[in-house]
TIVO-2410 file (N, C-alpha, C; in nm, 3 decimals):
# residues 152
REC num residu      c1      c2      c3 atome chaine
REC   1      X   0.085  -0.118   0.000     N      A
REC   1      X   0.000   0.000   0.000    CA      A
REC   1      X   0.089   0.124   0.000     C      A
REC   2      X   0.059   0.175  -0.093     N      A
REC   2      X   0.121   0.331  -0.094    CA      A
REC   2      X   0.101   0.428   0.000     C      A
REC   3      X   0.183   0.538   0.039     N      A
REC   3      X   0.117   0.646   0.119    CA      A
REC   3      X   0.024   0.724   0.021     C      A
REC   4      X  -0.096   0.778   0.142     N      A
REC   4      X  -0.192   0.868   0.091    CA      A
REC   4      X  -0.171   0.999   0.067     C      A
REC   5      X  -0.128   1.085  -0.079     N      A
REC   5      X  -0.062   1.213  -0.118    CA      A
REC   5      X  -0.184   1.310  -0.136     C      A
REC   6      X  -0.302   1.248  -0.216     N      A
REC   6      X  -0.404   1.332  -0.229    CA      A
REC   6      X  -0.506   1.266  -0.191     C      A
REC   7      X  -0.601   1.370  -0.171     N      A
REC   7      X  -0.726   1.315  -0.091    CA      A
REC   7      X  -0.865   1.411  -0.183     C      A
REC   8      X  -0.908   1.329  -0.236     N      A
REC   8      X  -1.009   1.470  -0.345    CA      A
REC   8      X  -1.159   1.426  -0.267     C      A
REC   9      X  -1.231   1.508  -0.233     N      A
REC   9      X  -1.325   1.533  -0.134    CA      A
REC   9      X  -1.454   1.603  -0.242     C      A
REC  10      X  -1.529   1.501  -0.281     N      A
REC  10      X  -1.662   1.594  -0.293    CA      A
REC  10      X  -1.733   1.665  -0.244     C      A
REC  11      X  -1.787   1.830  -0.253     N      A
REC  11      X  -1.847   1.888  -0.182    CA      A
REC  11      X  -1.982   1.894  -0.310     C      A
REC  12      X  -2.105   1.924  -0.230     N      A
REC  12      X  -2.222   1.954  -0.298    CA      A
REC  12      X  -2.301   2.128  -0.219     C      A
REC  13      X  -2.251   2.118  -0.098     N      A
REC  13      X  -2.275   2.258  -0.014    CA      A
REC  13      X  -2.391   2.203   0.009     C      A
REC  14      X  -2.427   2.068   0.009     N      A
REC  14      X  -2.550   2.038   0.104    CA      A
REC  14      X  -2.506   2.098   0.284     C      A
REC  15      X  -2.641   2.063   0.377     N      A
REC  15      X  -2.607   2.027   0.513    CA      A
REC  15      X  -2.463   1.956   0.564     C      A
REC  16      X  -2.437   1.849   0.477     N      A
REC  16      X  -2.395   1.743   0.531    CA      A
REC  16      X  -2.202   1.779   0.486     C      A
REC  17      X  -2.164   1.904   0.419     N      A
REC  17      X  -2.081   1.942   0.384    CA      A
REC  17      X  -1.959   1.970   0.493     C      A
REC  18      X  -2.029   2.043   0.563     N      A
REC  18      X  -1.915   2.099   0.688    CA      A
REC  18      X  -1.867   1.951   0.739     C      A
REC  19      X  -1.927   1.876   0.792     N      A
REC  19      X  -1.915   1.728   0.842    CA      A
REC  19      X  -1.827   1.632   0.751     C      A
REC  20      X  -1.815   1.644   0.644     N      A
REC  20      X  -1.738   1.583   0.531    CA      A
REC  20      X  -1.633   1.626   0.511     C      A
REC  21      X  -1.632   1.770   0.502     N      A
REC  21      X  -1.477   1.852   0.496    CA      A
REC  21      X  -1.409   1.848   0.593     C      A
REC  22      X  -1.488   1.873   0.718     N      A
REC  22      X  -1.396   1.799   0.879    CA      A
REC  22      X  -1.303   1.682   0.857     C      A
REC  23      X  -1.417   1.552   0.804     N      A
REC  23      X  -1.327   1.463   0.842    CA      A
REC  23      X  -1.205   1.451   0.741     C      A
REC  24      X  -1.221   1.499   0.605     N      A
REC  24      X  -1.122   1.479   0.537    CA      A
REC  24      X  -1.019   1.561   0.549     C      A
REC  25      X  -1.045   1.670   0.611     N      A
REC  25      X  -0.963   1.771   0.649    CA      A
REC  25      X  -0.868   1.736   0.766     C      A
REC  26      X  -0.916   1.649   0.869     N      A
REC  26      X  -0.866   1.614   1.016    CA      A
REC  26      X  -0.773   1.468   0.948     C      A
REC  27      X  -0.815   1.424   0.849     N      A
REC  27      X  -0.747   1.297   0.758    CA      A
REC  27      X  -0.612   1.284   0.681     C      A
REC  28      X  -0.639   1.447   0.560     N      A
REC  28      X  -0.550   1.491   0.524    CA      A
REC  28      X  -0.419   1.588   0.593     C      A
REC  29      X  -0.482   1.607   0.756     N      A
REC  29      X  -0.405   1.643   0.822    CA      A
REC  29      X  -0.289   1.543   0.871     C      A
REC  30      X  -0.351   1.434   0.937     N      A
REC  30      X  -0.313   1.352   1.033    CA      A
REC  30      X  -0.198   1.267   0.884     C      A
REC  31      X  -0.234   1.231   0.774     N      A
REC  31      X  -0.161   1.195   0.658    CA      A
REC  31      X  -0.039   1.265   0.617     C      A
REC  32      X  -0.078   1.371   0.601     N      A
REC  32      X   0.023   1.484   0.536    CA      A
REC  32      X  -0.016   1.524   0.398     C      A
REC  33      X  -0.154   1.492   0.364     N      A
REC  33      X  -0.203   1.498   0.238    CA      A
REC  33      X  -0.254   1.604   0.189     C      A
REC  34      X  -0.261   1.608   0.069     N      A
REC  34      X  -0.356   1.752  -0.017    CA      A
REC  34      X  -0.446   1.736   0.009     C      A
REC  35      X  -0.556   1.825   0.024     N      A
REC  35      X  -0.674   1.769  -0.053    CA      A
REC  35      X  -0.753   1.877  -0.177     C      A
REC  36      X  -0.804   1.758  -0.230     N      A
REC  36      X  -0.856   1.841  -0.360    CA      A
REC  36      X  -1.041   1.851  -0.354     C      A
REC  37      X  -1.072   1.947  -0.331     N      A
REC  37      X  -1.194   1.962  -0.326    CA      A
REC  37      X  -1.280   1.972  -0.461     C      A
REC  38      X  -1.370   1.890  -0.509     N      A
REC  38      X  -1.438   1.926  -0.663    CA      A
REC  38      X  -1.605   1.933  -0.638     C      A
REC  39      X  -1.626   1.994  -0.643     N      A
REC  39      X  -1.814   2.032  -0.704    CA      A
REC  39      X  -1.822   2.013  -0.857     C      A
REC  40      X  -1.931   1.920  -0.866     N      A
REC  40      X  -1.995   1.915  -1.003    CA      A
REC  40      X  -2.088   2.003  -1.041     C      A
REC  41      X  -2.105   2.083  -1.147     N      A
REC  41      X  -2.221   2.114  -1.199    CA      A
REC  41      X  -2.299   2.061  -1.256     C      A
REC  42      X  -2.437   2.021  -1.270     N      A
REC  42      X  -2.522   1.911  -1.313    CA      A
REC  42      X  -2.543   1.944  -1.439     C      A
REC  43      X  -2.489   1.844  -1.504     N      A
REC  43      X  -2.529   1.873  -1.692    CA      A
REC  43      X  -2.695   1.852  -1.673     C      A
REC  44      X  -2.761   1.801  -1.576     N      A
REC  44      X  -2.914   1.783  -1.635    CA      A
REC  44      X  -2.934   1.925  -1.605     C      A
REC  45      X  -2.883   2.053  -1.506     N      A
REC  45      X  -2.949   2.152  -1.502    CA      A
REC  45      X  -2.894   2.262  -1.573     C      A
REC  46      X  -2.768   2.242  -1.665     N      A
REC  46      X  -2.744   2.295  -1.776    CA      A
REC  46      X  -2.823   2.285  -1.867     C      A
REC  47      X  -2.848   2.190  -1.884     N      A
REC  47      X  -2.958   2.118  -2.006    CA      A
REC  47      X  -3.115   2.202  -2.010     C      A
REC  48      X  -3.133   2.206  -1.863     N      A
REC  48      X  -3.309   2.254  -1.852    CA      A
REC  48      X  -3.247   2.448  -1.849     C      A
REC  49      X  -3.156   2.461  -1.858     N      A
REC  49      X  -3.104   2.667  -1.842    CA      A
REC  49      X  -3.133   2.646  -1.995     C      A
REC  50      X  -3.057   2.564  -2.086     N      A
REC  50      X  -3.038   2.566  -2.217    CA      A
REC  50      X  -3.192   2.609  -2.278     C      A
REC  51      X  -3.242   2.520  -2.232     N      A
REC  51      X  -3.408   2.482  -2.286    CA      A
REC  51      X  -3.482   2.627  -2.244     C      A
REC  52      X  -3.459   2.661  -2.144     N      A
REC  52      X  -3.564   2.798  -2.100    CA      A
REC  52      X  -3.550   2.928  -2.212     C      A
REC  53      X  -3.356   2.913  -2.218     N      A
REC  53      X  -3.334   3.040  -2.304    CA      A
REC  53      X  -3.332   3.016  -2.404     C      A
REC  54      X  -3.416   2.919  -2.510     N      A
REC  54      X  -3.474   2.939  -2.600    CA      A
REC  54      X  -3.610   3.045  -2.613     C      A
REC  55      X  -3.659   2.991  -2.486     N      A
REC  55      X  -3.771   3.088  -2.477    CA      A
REC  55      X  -3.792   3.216  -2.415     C      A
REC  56      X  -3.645   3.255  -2.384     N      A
REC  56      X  -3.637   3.372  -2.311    CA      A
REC  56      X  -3.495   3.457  -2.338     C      A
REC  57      X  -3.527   3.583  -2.319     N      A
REC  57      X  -3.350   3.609  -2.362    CA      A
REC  57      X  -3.329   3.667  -2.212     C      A
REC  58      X  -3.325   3.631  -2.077     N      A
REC  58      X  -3.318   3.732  -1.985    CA      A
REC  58      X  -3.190   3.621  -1.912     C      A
REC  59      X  -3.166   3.532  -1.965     N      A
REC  59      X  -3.064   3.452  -1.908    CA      A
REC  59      X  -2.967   3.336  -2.025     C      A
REC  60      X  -2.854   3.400  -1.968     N      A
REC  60      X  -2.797   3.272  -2.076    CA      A
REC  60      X  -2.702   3.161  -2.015     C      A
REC  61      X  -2.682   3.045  -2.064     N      A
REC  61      X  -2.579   2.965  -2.019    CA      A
REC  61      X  -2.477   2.943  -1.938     C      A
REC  62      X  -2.443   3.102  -2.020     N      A
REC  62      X  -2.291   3.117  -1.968    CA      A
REC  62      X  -2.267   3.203  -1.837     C      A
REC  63      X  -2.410   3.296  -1.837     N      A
REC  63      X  -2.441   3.378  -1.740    CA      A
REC  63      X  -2.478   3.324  -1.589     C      A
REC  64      X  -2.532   3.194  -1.667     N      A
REC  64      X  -2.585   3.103  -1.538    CA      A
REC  64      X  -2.482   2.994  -1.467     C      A
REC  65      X  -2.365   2.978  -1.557     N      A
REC  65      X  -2.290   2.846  -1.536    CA      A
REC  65      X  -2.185   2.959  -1.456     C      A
REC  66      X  -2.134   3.103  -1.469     N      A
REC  66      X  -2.043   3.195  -1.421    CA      A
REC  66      X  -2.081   3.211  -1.315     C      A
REC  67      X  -2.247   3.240  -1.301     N      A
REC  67      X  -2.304   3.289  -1.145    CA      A
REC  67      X  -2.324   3.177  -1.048     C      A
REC  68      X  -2.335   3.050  -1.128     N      A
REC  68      X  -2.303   2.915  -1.023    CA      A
REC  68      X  -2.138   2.898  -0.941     C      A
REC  69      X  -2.040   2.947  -1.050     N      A
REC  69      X  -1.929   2.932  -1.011    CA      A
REC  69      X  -1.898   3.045  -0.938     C      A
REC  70      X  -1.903   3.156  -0.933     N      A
REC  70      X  -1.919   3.266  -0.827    CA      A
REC  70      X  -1.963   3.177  -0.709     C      A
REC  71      X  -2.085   3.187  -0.688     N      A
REC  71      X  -2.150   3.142  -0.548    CA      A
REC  71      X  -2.074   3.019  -0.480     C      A
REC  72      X  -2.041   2.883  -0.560     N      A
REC  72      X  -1.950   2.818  -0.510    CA      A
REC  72      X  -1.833   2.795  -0.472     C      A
REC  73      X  -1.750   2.899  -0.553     N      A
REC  73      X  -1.629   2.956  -0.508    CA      A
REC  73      X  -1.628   3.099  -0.335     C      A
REC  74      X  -1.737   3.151  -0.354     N      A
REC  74      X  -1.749   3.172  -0.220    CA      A
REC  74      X  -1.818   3.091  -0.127     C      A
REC  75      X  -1.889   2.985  -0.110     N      A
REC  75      X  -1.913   2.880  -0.025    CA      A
REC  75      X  -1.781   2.827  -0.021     C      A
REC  76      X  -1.719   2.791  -0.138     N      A
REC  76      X  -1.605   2.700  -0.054    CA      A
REC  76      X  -1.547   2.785   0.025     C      A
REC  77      X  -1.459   2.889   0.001     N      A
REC  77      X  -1.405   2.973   0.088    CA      A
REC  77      X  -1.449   2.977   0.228     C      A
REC  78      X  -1.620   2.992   0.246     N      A
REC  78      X  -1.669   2.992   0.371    CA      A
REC  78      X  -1.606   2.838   0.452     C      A
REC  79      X  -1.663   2.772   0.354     N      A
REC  79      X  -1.636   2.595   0.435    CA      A
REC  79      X  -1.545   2.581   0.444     C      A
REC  80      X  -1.404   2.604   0.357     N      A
REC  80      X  -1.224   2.593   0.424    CA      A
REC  80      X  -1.226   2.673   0.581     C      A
REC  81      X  -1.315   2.778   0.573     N      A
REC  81      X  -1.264   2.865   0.723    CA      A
REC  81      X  -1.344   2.772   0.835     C      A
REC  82      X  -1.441   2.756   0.820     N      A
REC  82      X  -1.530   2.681   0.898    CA      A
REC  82      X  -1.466   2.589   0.953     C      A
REC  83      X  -1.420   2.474   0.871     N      A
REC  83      X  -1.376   2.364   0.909    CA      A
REC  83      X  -1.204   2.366   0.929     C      A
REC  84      X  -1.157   2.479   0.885     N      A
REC  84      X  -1.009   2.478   0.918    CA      A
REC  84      X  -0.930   2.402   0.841     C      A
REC  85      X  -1.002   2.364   0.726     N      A
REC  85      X  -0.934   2.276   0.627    CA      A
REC  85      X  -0.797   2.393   0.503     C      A
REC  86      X  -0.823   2.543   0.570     N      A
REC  86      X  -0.728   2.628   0.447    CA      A
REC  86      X  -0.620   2.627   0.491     C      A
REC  87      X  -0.599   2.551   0.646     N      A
REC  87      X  -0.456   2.563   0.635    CA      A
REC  87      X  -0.404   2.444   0.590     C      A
REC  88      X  -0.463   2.340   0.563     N      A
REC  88      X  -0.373   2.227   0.481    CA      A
REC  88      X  -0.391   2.251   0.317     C      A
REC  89      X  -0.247   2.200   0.235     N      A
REC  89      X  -0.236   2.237   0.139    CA      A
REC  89      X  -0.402   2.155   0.038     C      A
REC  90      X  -0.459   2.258  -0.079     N      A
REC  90      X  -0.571   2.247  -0.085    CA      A
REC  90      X  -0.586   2.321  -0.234     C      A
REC  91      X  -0.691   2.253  -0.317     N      A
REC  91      X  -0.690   2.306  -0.426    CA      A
REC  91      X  -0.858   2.288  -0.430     C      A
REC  92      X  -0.937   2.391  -0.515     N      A
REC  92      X  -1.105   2.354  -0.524    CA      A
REC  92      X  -1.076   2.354  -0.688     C      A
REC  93      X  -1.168   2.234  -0.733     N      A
REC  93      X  -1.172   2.237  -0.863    CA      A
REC  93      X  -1.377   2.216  -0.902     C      A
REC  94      X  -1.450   2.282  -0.973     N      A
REC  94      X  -1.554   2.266  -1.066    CA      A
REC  94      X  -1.547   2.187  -1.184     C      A
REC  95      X  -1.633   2.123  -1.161     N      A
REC  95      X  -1.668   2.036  -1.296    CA      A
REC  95      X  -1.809   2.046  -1.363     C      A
REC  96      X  -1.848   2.027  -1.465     N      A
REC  96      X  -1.947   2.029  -1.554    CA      A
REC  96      X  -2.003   1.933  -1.601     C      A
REC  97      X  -2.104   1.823  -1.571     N      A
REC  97      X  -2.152   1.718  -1.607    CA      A
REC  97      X  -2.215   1.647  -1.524     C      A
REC  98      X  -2.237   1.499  -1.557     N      A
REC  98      X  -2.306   1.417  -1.504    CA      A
REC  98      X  -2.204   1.418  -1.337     C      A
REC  99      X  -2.266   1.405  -1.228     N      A
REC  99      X  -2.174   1.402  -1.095    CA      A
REC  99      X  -2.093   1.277  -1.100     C      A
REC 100      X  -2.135   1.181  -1.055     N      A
REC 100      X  -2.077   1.049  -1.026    CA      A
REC 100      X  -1.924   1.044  -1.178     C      A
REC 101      X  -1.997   1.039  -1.329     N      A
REC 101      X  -1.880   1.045  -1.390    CA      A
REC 101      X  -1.765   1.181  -1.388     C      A
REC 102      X  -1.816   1.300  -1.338     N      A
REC 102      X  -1.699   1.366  -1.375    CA      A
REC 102      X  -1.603   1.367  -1.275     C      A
REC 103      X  -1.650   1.286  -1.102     N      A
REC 103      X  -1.613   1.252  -0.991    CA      A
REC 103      X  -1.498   1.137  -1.012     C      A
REC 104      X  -1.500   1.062  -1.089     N      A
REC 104      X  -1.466   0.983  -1.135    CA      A
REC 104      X  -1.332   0.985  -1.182     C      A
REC 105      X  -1.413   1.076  -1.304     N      A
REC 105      X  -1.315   1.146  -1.435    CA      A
REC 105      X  -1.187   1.221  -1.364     C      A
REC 106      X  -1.199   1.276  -1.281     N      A
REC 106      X  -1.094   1.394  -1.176    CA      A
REC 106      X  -1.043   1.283  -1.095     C      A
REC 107      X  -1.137   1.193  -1.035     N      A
REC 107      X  -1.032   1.116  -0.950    CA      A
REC 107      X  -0.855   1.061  -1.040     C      A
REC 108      X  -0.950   1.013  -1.173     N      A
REC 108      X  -0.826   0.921  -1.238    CA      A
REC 108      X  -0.700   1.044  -1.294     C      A
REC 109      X  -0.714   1.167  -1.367     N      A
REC 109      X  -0.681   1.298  -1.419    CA      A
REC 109      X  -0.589   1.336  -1.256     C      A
REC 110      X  -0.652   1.384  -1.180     N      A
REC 110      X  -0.589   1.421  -1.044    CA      A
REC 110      X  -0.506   1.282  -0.992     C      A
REC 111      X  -0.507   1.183  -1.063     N      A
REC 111      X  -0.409   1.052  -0.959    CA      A
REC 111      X  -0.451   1.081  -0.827     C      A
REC 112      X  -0.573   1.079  -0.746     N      A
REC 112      X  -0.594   1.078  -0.680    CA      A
REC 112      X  -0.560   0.930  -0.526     C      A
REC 113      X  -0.569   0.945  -0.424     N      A
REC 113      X  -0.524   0.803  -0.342    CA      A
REC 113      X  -0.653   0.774  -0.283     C      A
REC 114      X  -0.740   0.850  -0.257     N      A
REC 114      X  -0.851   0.844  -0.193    CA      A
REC 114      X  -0.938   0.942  -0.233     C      A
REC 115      X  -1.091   0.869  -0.208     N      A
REC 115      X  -1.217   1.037  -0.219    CA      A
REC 115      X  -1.248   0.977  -0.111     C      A
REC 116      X  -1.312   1.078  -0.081     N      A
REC 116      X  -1.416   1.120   0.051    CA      A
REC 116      X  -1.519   1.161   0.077     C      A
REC 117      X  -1.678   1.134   0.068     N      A
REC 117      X  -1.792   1.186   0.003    CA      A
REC 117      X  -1.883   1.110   0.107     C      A
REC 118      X  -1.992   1.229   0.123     N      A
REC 118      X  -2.101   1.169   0.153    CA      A
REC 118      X  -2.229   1.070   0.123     C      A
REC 119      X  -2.274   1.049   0.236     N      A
REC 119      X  -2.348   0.930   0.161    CA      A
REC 119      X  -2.542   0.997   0.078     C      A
REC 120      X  -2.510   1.111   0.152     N      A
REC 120      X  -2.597   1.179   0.121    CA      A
REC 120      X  -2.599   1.324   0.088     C      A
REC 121      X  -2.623   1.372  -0.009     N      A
REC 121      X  -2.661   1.541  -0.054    CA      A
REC 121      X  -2.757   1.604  -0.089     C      A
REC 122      X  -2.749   1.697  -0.210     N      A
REC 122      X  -2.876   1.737  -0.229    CA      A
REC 122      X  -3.026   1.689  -0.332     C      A
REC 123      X  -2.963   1.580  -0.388     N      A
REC 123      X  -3.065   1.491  -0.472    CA      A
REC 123      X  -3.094   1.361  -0.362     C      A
REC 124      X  -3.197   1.404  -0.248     N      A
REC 124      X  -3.231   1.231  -0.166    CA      A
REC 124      X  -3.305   1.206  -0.226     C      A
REC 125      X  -3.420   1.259  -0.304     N      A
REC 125      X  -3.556   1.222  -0.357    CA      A
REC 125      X  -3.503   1.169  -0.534     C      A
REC 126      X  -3.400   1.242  -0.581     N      A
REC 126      X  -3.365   1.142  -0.690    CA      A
REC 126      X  -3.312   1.045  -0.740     C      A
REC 127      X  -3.284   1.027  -0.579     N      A
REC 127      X  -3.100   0.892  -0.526    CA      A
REC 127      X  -3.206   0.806  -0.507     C      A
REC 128      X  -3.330   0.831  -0.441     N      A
REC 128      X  -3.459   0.708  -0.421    CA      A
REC 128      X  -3.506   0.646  -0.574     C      A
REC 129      X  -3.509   0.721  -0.620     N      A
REC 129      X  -3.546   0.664  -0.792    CA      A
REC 129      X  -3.444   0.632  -0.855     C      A
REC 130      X  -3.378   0.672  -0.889     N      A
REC 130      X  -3.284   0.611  -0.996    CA      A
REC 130      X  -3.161   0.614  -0.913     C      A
REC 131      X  -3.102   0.602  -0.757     N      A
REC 131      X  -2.932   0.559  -0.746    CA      A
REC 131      X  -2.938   0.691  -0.706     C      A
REC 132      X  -2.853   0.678  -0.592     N      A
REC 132      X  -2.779   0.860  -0.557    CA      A
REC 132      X  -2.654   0.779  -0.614     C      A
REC 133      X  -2.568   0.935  -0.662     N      A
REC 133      X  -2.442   0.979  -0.693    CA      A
REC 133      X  -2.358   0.874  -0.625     C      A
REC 134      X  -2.392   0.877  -0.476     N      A
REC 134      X  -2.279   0.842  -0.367    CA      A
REC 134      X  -2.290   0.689  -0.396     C      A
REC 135      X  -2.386   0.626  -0.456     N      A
REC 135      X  -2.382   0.465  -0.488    CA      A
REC 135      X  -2.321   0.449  -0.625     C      A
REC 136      X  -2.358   0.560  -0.710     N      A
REC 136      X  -2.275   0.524  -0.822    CA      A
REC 136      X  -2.132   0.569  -0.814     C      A
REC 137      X  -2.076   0.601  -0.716     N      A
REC 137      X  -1.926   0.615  -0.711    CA      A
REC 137      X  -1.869   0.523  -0.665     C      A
REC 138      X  -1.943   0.464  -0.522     N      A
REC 138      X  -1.888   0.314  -0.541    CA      A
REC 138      X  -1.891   0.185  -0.579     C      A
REC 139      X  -1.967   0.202  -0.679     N      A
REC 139      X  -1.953   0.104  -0.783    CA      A
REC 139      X  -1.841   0.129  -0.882     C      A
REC 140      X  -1.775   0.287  -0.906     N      A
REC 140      X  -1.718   0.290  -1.027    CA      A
REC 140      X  -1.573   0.353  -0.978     C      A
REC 141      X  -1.559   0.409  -0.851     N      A
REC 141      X  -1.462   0.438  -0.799    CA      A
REC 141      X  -1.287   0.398  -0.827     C      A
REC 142      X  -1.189   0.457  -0.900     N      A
REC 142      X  -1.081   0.432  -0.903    CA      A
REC 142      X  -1.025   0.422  -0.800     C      A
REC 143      X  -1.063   0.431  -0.697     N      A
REC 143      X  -0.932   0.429  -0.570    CA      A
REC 143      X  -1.058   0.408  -0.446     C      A
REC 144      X  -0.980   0.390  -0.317     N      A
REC 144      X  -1.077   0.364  -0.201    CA      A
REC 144      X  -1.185   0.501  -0.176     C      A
REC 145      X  -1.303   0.464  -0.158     N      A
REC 145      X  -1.357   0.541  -0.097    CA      A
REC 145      X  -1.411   0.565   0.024     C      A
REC 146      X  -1.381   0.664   0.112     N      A
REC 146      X  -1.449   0.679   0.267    CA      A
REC 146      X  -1.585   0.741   0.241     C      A
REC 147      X  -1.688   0.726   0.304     N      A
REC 147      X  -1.810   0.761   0.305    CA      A
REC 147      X  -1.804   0.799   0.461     C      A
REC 148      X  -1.845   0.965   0.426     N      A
REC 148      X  -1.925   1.042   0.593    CA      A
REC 148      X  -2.047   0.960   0.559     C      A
REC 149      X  -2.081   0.949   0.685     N      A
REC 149      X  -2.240   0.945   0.696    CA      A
REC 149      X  -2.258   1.057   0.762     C      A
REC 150      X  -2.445   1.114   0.723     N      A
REC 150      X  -2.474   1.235   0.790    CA      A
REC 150      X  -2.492   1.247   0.932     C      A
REC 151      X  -2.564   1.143   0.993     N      A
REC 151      X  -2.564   1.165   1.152    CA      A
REC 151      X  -2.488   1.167   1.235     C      A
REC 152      X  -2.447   1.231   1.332     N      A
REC 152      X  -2.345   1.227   1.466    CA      A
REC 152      X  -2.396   1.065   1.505     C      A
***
């Protein structure tokens, strides 16, 4: 077994976020590890922005995919201070697509040693129908995965 160098940590800025960044943060501490933080953007809600501004010109794509990345780039900021995760070395990366594959996609691209993700976020009612994210990662997962659970 190799030592653990990076540690890439899904955030969604659900509830269950601060609790996830703790532990990977208290992980990548105790290791000596990076960690790489990534948020997906949901290609299905690119898809339904796409569809509206056909019928509207008061919003566009790019306007909407910039003002997503604004807001999440200041949430993360909030959640590194919160959890005390900015003083270990730390990179936030955005992605664009389906979650589970572009989670994936970054793990293998980043040579990642580990992710770290909850078992739950902000799709529970669509994880009941068709699979949450957090089951299709470990099924498809390149490297080990730790799962927070949400409850104390």
């Amino acid at each position: 077994m190799s030592k653990t160098k990076k540690i890439m940590v899904a955030v969604d800025f659900s509830e269950y976020s601060p609790k996830i960044a703790a532990h990977a943060g208290q992980l990548a501490e105790d290791l000596g590890a990076e960690l790489i933080f990534v948020n997906v953007i949901n290609q299905r809600d690119i898809d339904m922005v796409k569809q509206v501004t056909l019928h509207t010109d008061k919003i566009s794509v790019k306007e909407y995919i910039n003002g997503l990345t604004d807001d999440r780039n200041e949430k993360m900021q909030r959640l590194l201070q919160e959890t005390n995760c900015s003083r270990i070395p730390n990179r936030f990366l955005i992605k664009k697509g389906v979650p589970f594959m572009k989670l994936v996609e970054t793990a293998k691209e980043e040579k990642v040693d580990m992710v770290v993700m909850g078992t739950k976020g902000r799709g529970n009612i669509a994880g009941v129908l068709f699979g949450s994210q957090a089951e299709k990662m470990f099924r498809h997962s390149p490297v080990p995965l730790l799962s927070i659970r949400e409850r104390d």
